[in-house]
N, C-alpha and C positions, 0 to 999 in steps of 0.2 A: 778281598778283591773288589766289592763293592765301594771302601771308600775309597781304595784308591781311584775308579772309575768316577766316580762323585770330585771328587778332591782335582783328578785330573780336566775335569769341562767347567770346572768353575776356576781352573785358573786360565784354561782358554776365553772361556767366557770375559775372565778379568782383563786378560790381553786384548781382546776383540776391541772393551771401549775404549783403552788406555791408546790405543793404535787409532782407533776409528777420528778422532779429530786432528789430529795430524796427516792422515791419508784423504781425508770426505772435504775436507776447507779449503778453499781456494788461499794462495800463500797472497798477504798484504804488502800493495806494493805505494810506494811513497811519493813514486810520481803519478802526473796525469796521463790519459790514455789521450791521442792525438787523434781525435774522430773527424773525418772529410765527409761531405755529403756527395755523395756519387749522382748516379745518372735517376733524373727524376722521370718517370714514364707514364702517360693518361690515359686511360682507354672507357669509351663508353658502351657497356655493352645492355642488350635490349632483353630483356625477359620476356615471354609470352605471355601475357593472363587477359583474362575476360574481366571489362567489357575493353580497355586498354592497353596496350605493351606499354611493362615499366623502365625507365632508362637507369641504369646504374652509372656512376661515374668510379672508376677505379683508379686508386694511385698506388702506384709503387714506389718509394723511396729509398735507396742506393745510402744504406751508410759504413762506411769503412774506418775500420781502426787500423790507422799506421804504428801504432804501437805495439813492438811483440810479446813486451812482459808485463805491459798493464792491460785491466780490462777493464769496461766502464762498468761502474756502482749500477744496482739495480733499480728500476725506473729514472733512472736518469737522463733518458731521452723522450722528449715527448714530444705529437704531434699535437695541433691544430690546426683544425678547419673550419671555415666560418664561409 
C-alpha cells in the first residue's frame, strides 16, 4: 500500500512539471503588439511638512494595446523625465 501511494504522488508530481510550462508561459506570438499612447494627465499635489509644503508633480500616462493576441515584451516600455 505504501508504494503504491509513493509511486502514485510521484507520478503526479511528474505530471504537475511536465504540464506546469505549458499552462504557466504565456503562448509566443510573432507579431508586434499595436501600443497607442492614450490620454496624458498632470496634477500637482502639495504635501504638508515643516518648515515648507512640498509640491509633487504627478503624471499619469494612458497606454493601450490595440492588439488582442500580442502583448508587449517586458520592459519594453519606458518612461523619461528630464
Amino acid at each position: 500500500m505504501k508504494k503504491m501511494t509513493v509511486a502514485f504522488l510521484f507520478f503526479l508530481t511528474l505530471l504537475f512539471f511536465i504540464g506546469q510550462g505549458r499552462t504557466l508561459s504565456q503562448p509566443v506570438s510573432k507579431e508586434t503588439p499595436i501600443i497607442k499612447l492614450g490620454e496624458i494627465t498632470f496634477r500637482v499635489r502639495e504635501i504638508e511638512s515643516s518648515p515648507s509644503p512640498l509640491k509633487i508633480l504627478e503624471i499619469y500616462t494612458e497606454l493601450l494595446n490595440r492588439s488582442r493576441t500580442a502583448t508587449a515584451p517586458a520592459n519594453s516600455i519606458k518612461a523619461v523625465v528630464s
